[in-house]
C-alpha positions in Angstrom: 42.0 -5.2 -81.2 42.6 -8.9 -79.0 46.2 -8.9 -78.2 47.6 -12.0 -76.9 50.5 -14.4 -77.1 49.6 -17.2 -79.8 51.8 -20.2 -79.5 55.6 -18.5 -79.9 54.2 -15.3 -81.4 52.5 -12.0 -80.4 49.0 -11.5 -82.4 47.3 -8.4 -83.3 43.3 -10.2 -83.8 41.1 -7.6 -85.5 38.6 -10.0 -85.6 35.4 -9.6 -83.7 35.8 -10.1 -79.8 32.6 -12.6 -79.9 34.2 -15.0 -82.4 35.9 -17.8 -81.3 39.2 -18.5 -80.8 38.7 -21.9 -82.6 38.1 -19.9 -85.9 40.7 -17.5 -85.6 43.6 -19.9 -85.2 41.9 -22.2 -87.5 40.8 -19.9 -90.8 42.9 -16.8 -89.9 46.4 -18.0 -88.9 45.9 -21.7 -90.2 46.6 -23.2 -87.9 44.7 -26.6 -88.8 46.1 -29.3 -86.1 42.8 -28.2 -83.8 39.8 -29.7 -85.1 36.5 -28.3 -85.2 34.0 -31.3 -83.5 30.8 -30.6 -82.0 30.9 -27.0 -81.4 29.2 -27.5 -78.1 32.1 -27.9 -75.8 31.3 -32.0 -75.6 34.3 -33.6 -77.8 37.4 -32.1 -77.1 38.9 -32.6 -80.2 39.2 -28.3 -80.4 41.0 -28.4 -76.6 43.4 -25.4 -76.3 45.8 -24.6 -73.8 45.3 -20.8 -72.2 48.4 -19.7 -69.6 46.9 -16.6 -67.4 48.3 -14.8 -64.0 46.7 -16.5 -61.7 47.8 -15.0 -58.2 51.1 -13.7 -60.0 51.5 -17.2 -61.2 51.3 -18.5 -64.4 49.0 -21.4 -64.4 47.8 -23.3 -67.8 43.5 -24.3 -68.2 42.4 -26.3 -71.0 39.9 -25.2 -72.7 37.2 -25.7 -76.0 38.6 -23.3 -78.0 35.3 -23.6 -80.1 33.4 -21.7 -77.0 35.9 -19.1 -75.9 35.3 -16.1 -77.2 38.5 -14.2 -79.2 38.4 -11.5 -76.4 38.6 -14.3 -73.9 42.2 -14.4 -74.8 43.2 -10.8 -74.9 46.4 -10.7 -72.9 46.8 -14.3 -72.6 49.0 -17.2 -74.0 46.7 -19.6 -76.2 48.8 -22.6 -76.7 47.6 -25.2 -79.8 49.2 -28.4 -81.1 51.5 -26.6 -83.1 53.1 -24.7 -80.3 54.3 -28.2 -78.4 55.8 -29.2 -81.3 59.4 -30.1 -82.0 61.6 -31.7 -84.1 61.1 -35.1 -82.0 58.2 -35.8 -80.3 57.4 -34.8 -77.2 56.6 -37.2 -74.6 53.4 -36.3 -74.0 53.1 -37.4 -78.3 55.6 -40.4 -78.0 53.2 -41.9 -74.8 50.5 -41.5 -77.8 52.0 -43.3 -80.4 54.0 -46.1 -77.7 50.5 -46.8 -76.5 48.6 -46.6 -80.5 46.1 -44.3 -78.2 45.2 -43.4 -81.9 43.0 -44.4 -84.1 41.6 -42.7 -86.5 43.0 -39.5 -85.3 40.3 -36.7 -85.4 40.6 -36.6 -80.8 43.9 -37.3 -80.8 45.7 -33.7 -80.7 42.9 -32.7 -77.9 43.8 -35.8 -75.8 47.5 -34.2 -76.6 46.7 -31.1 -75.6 44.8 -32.0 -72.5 47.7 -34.4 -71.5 49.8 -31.2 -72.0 48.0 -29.7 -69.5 48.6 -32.2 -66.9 51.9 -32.1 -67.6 52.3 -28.5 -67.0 50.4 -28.5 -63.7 53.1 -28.2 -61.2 51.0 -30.0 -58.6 49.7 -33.1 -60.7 51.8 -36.3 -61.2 49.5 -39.0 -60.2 47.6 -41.2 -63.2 44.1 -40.3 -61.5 45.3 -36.7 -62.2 46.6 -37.2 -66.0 43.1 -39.2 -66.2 41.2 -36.2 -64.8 43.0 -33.9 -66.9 41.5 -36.1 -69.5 37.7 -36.1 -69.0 36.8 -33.6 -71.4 37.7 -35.2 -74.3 35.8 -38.2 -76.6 37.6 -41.1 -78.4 34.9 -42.8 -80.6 37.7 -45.5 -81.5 40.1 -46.7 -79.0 38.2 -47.6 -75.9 40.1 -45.4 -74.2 42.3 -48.4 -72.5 45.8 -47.2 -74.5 44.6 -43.7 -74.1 44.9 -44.6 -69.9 48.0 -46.4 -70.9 50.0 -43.8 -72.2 48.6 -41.4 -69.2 50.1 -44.2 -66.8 53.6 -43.7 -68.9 53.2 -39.5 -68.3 52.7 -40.0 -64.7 55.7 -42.3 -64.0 57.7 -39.7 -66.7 56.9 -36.8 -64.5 57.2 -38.3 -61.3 60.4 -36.0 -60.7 58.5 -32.5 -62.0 59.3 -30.0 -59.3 56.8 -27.3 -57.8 59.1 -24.7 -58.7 60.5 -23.8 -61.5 58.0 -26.1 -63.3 58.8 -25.0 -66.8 62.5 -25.1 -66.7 62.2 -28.2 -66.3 59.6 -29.5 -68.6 62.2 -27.5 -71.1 65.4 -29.5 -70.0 63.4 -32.9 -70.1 61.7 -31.7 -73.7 58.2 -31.8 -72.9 57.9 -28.2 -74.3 59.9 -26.2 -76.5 62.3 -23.6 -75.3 60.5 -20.6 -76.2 58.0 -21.3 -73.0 61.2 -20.3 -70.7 60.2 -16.2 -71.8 56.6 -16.4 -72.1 56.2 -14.9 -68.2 58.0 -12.0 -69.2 56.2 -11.1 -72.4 52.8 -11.9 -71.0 53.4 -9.4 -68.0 55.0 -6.7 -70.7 52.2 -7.4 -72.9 49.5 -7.1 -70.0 51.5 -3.2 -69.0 51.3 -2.4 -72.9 47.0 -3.1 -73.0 46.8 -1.5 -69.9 48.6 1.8 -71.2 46.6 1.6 -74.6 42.7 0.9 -72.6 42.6 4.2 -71.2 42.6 5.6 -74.3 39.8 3.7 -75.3 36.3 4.8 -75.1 33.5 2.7 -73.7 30.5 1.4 -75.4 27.2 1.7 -74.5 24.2 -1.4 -74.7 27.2 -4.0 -75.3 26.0 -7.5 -75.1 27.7 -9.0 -71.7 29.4 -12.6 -72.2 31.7 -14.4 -69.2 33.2 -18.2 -70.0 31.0 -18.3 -73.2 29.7 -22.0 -72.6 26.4 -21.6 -72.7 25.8 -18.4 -75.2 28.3 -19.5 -77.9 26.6 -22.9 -78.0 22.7 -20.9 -78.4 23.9 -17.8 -80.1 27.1 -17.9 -81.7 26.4 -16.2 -84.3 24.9 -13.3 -82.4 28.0 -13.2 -80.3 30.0 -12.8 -83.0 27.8 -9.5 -85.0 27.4 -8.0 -81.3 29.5 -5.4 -79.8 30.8 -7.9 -76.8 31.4 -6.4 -73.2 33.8 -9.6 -72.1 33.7 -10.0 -68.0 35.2 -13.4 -67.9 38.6 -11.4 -66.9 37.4 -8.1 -64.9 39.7 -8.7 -61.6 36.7 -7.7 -59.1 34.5 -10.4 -60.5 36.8 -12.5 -59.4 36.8 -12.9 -56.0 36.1 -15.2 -53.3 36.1 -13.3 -49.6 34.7 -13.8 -46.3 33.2 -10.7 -44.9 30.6 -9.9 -42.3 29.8 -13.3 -41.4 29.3 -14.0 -45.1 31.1 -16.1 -48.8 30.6 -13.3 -51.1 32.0 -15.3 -54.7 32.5 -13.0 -57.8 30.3 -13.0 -61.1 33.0 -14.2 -63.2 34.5 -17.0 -60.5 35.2 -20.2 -62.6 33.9 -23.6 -61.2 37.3 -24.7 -61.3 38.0 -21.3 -59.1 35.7 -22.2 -57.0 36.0 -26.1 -56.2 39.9 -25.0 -56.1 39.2 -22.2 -53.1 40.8 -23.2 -49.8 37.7 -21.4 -48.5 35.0 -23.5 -50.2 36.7 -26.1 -49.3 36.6 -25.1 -45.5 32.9 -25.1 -45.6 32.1 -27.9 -48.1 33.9 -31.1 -47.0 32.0 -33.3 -49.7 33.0 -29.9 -52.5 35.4 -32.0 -54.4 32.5 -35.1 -55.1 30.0 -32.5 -56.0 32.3 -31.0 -58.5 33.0 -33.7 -60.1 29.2 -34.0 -61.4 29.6 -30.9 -63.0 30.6 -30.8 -66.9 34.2 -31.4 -67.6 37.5 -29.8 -66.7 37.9 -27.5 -70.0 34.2 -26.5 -69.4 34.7 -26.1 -65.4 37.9 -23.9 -66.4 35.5 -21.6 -68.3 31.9 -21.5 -66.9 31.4 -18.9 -64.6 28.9 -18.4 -61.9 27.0 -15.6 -63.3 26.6 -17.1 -66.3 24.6 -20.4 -65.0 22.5 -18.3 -62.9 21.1 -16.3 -65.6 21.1 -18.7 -68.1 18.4 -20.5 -66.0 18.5 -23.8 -67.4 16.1 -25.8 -64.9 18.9 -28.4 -64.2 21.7 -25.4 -63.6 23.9 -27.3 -61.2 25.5 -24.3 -59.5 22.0 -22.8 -59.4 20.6 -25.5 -57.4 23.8 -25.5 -55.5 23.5 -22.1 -54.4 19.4 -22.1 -54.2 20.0 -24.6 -51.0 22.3 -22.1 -49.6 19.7 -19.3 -49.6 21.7 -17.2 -50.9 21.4 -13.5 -52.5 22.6 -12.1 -55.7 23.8 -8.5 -55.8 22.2 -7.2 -59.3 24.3 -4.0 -60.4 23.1 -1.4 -63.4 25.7 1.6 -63.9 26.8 1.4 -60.2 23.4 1.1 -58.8 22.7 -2.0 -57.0 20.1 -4.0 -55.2 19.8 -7.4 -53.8 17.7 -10.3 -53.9 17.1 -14.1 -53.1 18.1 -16.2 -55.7 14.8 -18.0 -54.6 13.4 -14.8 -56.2 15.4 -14.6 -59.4 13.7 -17.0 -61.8 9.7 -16.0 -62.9 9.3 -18.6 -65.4 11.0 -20.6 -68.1 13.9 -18.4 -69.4 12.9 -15.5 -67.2 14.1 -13.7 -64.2 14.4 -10.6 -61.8 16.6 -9.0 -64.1 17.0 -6.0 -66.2 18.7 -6.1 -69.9 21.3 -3.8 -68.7 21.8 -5.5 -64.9 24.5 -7.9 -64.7 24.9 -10.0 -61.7 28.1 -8.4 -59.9 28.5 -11.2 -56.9 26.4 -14.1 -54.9 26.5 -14.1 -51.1 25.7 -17.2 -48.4 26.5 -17.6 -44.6 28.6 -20.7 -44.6 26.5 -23.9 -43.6 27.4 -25.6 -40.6 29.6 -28.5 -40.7 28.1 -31.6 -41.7 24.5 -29.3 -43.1 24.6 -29.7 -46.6 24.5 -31.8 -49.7 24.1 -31.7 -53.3 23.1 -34.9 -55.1 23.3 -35.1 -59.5 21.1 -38.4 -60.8 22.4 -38.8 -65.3 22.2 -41.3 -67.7 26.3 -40.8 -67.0 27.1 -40.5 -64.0 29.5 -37.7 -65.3 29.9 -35.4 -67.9 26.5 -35.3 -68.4 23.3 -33.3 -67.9 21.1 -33.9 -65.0 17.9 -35.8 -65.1 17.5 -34.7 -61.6 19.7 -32.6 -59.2 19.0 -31.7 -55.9 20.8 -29.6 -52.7 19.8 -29.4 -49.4 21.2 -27.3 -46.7 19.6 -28.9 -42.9 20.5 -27.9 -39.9 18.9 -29.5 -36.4 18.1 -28.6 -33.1 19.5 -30.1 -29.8 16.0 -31.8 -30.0 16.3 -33.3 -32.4 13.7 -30.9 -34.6 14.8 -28.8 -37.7 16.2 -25.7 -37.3 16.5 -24.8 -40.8 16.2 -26.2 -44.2 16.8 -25.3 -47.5 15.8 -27.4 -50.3 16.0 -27.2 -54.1 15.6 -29.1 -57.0 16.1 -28.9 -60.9 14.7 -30.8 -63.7 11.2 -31.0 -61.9 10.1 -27.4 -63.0 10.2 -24.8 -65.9 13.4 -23.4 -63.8 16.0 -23.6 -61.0 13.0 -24.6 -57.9 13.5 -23.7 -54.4 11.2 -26.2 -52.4 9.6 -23.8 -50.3 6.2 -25.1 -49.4 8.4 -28.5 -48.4 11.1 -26.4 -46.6 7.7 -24.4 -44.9 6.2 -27.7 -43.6 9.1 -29.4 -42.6 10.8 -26.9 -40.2 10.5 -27.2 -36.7 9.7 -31.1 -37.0 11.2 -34.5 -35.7 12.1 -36.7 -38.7 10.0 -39.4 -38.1 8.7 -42.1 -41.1 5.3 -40.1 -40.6 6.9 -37.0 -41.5 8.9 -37.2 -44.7 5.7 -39.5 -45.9 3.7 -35.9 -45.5 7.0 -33.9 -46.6 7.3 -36.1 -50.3 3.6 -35.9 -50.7 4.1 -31.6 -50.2 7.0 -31.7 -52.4 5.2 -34.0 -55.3 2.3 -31.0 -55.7 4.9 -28.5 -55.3 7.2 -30.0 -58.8 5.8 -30.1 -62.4 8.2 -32.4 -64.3 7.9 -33.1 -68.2 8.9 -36.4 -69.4 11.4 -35.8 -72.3 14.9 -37.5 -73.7 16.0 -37.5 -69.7 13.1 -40.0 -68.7 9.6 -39.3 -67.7 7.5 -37.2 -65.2 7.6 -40.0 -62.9 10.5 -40.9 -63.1 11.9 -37.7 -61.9 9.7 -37.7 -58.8 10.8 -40.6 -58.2 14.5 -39.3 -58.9 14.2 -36.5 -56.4 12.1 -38.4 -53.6 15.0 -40.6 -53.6 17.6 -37.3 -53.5 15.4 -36.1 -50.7 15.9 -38.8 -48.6 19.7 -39.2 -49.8 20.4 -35.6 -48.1 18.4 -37.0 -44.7 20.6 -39.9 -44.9 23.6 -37.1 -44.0 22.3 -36.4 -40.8 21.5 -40.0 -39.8 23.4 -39.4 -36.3 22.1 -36.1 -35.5 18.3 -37.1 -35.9 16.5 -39.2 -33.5 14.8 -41.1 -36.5 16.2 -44.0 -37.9 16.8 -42.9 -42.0 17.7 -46.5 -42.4 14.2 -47.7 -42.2 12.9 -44.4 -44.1 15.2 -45.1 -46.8 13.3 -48.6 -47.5 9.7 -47.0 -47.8 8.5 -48.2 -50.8 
């Protein structure tokens, strides 16, 4: 049974766990304000609101509640339309209807919702945040110009929001009802009472393994839903992001949103925030996990090329028994990799690059919230000659699968960057890709795509190299 707070009430689900919270609240408590869209995570018109502990904090995500699964939620408050309303309308509402950000009106309770979210982010009062809090969700109607409107009245409305004590004072200035002031307490005596009642509960064995849910609800929802679902999206040591032996060891289950949000990504990634904001949207970066876009193996998986130009490992565990490998090893073919039915992927590991060492580049039809064309990372590191140390270089959307240049990588360490060199290093790198041409443009195209990328990441170390990138960057 899924156990969680829904709205202003506690609710026993007896549902299965790989059904989706969209349906439950929709069919089973009729709860009708959130609208079933595209199914895919894309609209936003299903957005959610999910409070969870968060460092003893209760922090607020938005989410597609058409891709979390119902055990997603277990201990958790899910928050829909029908739990911000009142008996006026809430500012977040009244910025809505001041503004006619509606239209037709089949987006408008997600852009509600989302705009919720911002609100009840104790940190965010700027309009670029209440626009950011935003990007997840489609208007087909208004243009989105009175949708920014009424996100420029939020800001100036919460302008005064403190840091502390956030929701008391949301309550007092009637951006959410009243009921939000015990929702702490009953989530934490809720969270003692599953506790208690799981070690009573025996485990099952062969149990198909689901995180955030983005990817297999999308391709297999309605195998989710008839399986026996082992839900890691919440298991506290998949969680983690640590520093240990020289080493970023970051958790199975660590959300994008975890991740860019780290103080100790952030450390080592100066450009982390741009390169994060290529990726998806921010209800779908609050649920994908890590895990789940390595093993999906889509052969533009951001994070995957993110982490193949890092070198790093993958710790595979099966019934406590682990072993590690390269992620440059992982992937066999289209669809395939190093890994066994009953292995999960407990935690990735990468020595921190250098300063200054490493890039990721994302080339879409839209430049965000969209699916790569071409993506590329590159981690470089130089010698006090001026020769390459080390480099790591990967690239999706050229192969059937997440590719880690190695041939290119091969001939180019140990070498000056000189116009003779990258000519010989695209050439390498051409014969070792194998793009198709499909809806995201053609085989040439994309070698075009990531000879370009290639020489976007040289462009980083411009005043490291003794090669001028400038005249590099205009071969033809």
């Amino acid at each position: 049974m899924v156990q969680f707070i829904l709205n202003d009430k506690l609710v026993n689900a007896e549902q299965a766990s790989g059904s989706t919270v969209l349906d439950y609240i929709r069919y089973y408590k009729r709860l009708v304000g959130t609208k079933i869209g595209c199914r895919e995570g894309d609209c936003g018109a299903c957005t959610i609101l999910v409070g969870d502990f968060e460092n003893d904090k209760l922090v607020y995500r938005s989410m597609t509640s058409c891709l979390t699964p119902l055990g997603n939620a277990h201990g958790k408050h899910i928050l829909s339309v029908e739990g911000v309303n009142m008996k006026e309308l809430s500012p977040v509402q009244q910025a809505m209807v001041d503004t006619n950000g509606t239209q037709c009106g089949f987006c408008t309770i997600g852009f509600v919702m989302s705009l919720t979210g911002f609100v009840l982010n104790d940190t965010a009062k700027q309009y670029e945040d209440a626009v950011k809090a935003i990007d997840g969700n489609i208007c087909r109607c208004t243009g989105y110009k009175s949708i920014e409107r009424a996100a420029a009245i939020l800001s100036e409305k919460v302008n005064a929001k403190p840091e502390q004590e956030t929701i008391a004072w949301l309550v007092e200035n009637n951006f959410i009802p009243e009921y939000f002031l015990q929702i702490k307490e009953r989530l934490k005596h809720l969270r003692e009472t599953i506790a208690i009642e799981s070690k009573a509960i025996n485990p099952v064995i062969q149990k198909l393994v689901i995180g955030g849910g983005t990817d297999l609800v999308v391709q297999k929802a309605l195998t989710v839903k008839k399986a026996s679902v082992e839900h890691l999206f919440d298991t506290s040591h998949l969680q983690e992001i640590k520093f240990e032996n020289g080493q970023i060891q970051v958790g199975a289950a660590v959300t994008v949103t975890a991740f860019a949000e780290s103080k100790l990504i952030q450390d080592h990634f100066p450009g982390l925030k741009k390169y994060m904001k290529l990726i998806s949207s921010t209800p779908i970066r609050n649920m994908a996990t890590m895990a789940g876009n390595l093993v999906n193996a889509s052969p533009i998986g951001d994070m995957s090329i993110f982490f193949l130009a890092l070198d790093s490992g993958i710790v595979l565990n099966r019934n406590d028994s682990r072993r590690t490998i390269r992620l440059r090893d992982f992937y066999k073919a289209y669809k395939q990799t190093d890994k066994a039915a009953d292995e999960i992927i407990e935690k990735i590991i990468f020595t921190p690059p250098t300063k200054g060492s490493f890039n990721f580049e994302k080339v879409s039809k839209r430049t965000h919230l969209d699916i790569a064309s071409v993506n590329s990372a590159c981690q470089l590191q130089m010698n006090e000659d001026n020769s390459i140390k080390e480099i790591h270089l990967s690239a999706g959307g050229v192969a059937p699968f997440p590719k880690y240049l190695a041939e290119t990588c091969s001939f180019l360490k140990a070498k000056k960057i000189t116009d003779e060199i990258v000519q010989e290093a695209i050439i390498i790198m051409n014969q070792e890709v194998a793009p198709i041409s499909d809806a995201r443009g053609t085989a040439y195209y994309k070698k075009l795509l990531l000879r370009q990328l290639f020489l976007a990441h040289l462009q980083l170390i411009e005043q490291r190299a003794n090669a001028s990138i400038k005249n590099i960057l205009q071969l033809s």
